[in-house]
C-alpha positions as CSV (number, residue, x, y, z in Angstrom):
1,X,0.0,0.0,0.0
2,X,1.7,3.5,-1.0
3,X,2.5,5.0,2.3
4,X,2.6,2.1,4.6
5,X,5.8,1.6,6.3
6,X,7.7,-2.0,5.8
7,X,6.5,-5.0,8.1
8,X,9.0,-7.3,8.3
9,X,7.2,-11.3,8.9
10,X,9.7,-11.7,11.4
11,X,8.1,-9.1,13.4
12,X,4.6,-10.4,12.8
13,X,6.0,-13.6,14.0
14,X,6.7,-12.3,17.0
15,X,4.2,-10.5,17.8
16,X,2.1,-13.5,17.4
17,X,4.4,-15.8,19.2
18,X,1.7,-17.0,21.7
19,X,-0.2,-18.0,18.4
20,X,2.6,-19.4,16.6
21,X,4.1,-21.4,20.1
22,X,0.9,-23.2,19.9
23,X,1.5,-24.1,16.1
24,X,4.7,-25.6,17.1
25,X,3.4,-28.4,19.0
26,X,1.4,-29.6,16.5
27,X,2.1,-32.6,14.7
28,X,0.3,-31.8,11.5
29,X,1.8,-27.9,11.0
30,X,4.6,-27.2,8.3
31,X,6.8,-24.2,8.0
32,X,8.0,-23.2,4.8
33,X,10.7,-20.5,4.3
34,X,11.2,-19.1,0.3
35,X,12.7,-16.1,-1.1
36,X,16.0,-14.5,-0.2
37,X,18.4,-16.3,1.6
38,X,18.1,-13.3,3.7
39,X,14.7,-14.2,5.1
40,X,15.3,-17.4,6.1
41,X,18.2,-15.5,8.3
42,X,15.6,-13.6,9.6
43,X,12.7,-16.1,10.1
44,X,14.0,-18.9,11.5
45,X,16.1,-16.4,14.4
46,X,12.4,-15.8,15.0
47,X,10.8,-19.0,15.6
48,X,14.0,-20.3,17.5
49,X,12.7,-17.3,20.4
50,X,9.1,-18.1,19.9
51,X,9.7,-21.7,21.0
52,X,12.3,-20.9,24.1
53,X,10.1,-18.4,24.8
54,X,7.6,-20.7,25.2
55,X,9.9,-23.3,26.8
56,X,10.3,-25.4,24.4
57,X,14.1,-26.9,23.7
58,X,14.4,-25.1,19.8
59,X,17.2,-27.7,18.9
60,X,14.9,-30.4,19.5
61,X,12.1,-29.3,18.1
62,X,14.0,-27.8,14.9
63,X,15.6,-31.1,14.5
64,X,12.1,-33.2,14.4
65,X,10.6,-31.0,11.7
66,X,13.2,-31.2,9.8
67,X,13.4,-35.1,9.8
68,X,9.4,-35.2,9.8
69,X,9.7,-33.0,6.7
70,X,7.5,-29.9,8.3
71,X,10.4,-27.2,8.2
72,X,11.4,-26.0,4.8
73,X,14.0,-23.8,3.7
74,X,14.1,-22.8,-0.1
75,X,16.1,-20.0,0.1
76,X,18.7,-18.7,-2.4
């Protein structure tokens, strides 16, 4: 929209990180990253806090979607 300022979805993430800590946990949620390989160096920063924010232990949990095939990262 002309005149709106830049929202970064790293920012929306975390301002929504009660929403997306939930989203987590499930088993039938997938995450996926495109674009610049910039975003993914922004994005995934981000849900690493959302989840120890939330108490969860990020290098499990990152480690299972990624074998489960829930986390992808298409980034260039």
């Amino acid at each position: 929209m002309p005149g709106a300022s830049r929202r970064c979805v790293q920012d929306a993430m975390r301002e929504r990180a009660a929403d997306l800590a939930l989203l987590l946990q499930e088993p039938d949620i997938y995450f996926y990253v495109c674009g610049l390989k910039s975003r993914e160096e922004g994005v995934v920063p981000a849900l690493e806090g959302v989840a120890r924010k939330a108490g969860l232990d990020w290098d499990a949990l990152r480690a299972a979607l990624r074998c489960e095939g829930r986390l992808h990262l298409e980034t260039y």
